[in-house]
SETOR-815849 format. One record per residue (C-alpha): x, y, z. Coordinates in Angstrom, 1 decimal. Example, Ala and Ser with C-alpha at 12.3 -4.5 7.8 and 13.67 -1.06 7.14 Angstrom:
R | xx | yy | zz
R | 12.3 | -4.5 | 7.8;
R | 13.7 | -1.1 | 7.1;
END
This chain:
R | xx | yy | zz
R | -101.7 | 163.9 | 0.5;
R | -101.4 | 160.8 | -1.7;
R | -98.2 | 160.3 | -2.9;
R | -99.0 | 158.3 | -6.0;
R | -100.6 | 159.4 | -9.2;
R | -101.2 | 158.3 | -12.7;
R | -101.4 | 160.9 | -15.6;
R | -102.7 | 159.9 | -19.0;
R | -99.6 | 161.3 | -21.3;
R | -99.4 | 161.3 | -25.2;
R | -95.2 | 160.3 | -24.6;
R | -92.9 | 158.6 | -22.2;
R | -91.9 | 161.6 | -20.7;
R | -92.9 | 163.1 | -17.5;
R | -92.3 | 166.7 | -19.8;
R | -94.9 | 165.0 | -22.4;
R | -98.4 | 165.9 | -22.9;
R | -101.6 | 164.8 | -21.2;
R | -103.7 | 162.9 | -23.1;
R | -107.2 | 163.7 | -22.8;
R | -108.2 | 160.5 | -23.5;
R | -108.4 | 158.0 | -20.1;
R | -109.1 | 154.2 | -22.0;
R | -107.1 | 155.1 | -24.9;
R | -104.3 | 157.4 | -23.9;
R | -100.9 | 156.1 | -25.6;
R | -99.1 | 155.6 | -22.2;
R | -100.0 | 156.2 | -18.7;
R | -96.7 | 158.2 | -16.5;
R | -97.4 | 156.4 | -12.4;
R | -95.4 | 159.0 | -10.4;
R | -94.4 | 159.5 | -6.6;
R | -95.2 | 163.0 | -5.7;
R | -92.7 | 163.2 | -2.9;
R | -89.7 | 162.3 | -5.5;
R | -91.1 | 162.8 | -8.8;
R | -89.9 | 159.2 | -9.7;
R | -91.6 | 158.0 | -13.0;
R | -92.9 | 154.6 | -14.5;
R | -93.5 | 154.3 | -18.2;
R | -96.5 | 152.2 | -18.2;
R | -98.0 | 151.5 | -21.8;
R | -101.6 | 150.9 | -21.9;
R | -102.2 | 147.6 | -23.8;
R | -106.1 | 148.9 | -24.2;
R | -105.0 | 151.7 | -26.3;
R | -106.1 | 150.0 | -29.5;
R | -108.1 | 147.4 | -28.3;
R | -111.8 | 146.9 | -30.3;
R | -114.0 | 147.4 | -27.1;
R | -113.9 | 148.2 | -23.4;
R | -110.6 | 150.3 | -23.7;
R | -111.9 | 152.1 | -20.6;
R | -112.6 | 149.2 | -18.3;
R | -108.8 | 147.1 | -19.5;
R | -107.4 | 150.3 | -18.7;
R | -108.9 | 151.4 | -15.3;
R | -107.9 | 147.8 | -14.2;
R | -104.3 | 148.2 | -15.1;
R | -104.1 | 151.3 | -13.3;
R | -106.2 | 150.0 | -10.1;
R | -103.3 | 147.2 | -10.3;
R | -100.7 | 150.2 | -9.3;
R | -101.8 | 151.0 | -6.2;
R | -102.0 | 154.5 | -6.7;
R | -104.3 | 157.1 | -4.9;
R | -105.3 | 160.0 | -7.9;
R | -106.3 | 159.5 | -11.5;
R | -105.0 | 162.8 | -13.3;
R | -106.5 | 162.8 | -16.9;
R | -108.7 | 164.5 | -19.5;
R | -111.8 | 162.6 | -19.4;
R | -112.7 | 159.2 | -17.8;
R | -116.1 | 157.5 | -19.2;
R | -118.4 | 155.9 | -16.9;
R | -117.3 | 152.0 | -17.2;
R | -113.8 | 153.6 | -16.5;
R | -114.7 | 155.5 | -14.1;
R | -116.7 | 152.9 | -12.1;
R | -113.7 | 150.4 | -11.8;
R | -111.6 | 153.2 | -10.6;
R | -114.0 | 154.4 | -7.8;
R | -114.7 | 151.0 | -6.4;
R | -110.8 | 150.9 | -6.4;
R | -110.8 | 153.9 | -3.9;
R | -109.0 | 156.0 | -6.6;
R | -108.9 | 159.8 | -6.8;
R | -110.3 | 160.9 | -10.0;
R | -109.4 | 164.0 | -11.7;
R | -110.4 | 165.2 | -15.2;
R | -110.4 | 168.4 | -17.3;
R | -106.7 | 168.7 | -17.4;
R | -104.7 | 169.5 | -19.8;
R | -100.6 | 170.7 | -20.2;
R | -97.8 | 168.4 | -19.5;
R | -97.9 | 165.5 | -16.8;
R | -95.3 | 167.3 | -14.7;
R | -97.1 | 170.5 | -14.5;
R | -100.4 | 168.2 | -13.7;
R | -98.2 | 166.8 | -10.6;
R | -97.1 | 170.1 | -9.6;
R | -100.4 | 171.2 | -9.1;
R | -101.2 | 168.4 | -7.4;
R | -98.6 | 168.7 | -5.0;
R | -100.1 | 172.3 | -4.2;
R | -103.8 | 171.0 | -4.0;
R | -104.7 | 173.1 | -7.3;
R | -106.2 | 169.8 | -8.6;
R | -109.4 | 168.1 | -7.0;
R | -111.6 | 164.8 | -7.9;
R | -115.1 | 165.4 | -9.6;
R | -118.2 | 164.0 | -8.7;
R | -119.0 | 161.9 | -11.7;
R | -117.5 | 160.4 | -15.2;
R | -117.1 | 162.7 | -17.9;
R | -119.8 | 162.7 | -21.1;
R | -122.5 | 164.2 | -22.0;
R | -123.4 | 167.5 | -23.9;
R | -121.2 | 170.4 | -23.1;
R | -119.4 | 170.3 | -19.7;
R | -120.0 | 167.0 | -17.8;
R | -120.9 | 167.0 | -13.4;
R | -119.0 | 169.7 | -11.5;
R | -117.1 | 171.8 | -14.8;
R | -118.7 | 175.1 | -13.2;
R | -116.8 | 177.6 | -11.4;
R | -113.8 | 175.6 | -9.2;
R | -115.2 | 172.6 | -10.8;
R | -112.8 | 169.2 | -11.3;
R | -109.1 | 169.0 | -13.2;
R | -108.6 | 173.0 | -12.3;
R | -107.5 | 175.4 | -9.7;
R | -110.6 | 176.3 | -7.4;
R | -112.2 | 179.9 | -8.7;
R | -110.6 | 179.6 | -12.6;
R | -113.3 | 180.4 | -14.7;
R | -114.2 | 178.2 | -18.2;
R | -112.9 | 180.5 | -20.5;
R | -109.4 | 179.8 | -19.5;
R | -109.6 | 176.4 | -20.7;
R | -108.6 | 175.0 | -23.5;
R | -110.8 | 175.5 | -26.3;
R | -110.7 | 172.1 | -27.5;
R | -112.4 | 170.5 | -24.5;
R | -115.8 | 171.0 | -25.4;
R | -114.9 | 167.8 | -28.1;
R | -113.8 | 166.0 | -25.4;
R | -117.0 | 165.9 | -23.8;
R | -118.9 | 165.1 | -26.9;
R | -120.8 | 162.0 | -27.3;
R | -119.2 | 160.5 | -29.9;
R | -115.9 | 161.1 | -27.4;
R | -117.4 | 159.1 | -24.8;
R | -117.9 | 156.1 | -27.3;
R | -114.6 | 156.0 | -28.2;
R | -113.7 | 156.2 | -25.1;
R | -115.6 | 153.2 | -24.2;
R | -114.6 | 151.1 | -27.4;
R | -117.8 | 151.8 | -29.1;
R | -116.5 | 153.3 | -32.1;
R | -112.6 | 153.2 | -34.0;
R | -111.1 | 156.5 | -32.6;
R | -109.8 | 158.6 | -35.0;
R | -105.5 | 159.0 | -34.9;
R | -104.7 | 162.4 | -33.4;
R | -101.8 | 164.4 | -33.7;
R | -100.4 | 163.2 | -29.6;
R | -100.4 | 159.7 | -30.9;
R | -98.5 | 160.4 | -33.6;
R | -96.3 | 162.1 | -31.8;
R | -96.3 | 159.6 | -29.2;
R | -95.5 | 157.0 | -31.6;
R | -92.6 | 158.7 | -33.0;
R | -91.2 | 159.6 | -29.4;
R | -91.3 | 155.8 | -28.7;
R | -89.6 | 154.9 | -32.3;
R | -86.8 | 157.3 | -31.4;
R | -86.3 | 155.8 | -27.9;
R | -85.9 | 152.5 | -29.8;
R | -83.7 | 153.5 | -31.9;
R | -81.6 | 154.9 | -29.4;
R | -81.4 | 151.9 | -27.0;
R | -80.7 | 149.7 | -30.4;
R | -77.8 | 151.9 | -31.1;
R | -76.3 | 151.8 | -27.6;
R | -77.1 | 148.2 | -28.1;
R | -75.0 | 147.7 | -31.4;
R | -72.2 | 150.2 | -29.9;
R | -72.0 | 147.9 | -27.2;
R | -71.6 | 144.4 | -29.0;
R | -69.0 | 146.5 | -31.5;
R | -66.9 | 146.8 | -27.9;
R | -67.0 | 143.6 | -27.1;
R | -66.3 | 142.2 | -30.2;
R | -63.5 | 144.7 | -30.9;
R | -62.1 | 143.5 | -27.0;
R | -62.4 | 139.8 | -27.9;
R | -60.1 | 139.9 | -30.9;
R | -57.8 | 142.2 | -29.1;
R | -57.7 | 139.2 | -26.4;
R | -57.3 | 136.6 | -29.5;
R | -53.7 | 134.6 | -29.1;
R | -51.2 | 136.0 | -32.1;
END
């Protein structure tokens, strides 16, 4: 079983949300399956004009890792990842560690083919990609069937400005508060030293 994945999240958590979006996801989470030890990796593509999906394959290709764990991957995106030997799985939804979890227990399995199209894209039948093996479509989420809408798939590729969504938002404000929070340990820690270098001051 490959022990290193990338998830498409919406935060920098490993508790965040998966982003259904592949090229313009706010962050990708790499993680060792074995361990559960997480990278933060932002994806520089995620507001780029054109190509998101392509910039963003490559920068996941560059991590070495064996399965692609995501909501949809357009077919550009989709191509650099499969020449890179990489495991692709879409139509998943929930948070990126329950994604690894199921993972782990082989509920998760590649597709045959990018995401797009009208309706459900190649293999979203019975046991299809992204979902346990004999869970019907009516358990999934209801907002999938936009994902696989055309107009999707453009943004997806960088043909089109994509709309914000609520996860980036939220994603955005997760990473504000993170900086905020390493900027106050920050000025805690230079109120230390300053306070110890005048205690240390000769009278």
């Amino acid at each position: 079983m490959p022990s290193k994945v990338c998830v498409s999240a919406a935060g920098s958590s490993i508790d965040s949300q998966i982003d259904p979006r592949f090229g313009r996801c706010a962050c990708f989470i790499v993680a060792d399956t074995d361990t559960m030890d997480c990278q933060y990796l932002p994806n520089a593509a995620y507001e780029s004009p054109h190509g998101a999906g392509i910039q963003a394959a490559q920068v996941v290709a560059n991590q070495k890792v064996q399965a692609v764990i995501t909501g949809m991957v357009g077919p550009n995106a989709h191509r650099v990842l499969s020449a890179a030997g990489i495991e692709i799985i879409t139509g998943v939804s929930g948070t990126v560690r329950d994604a690894i979890q199921r993972y782990k227990t082989g509920q998760l399995r590649g597709g045959q083919g990018p995401s797009g199209g009208f309706g459900f894209g190649p293999g979203r039948g019975r046991g299809g990609p992204g979902r346990p093996a004999g869970e019907s479509c009516p358990s999934w989420p209801s907002q999938m069937g936009t994902w696989q809408s055309p107009a999707s798939v453009m943004r997806e590729e960088g043909l089109m400005p994509a709309p914000i969504t609520q996860d980036e938002l939220t994603a955005l404000e997760e990473r504000r508060k993170s900086l905020m929070r390493e900027l106050g340990d920050l000025e805690s820690t230079i109120d230390q030293l300053k306070r110890r270098r005048a205690g240390e001051r000769p009278l």
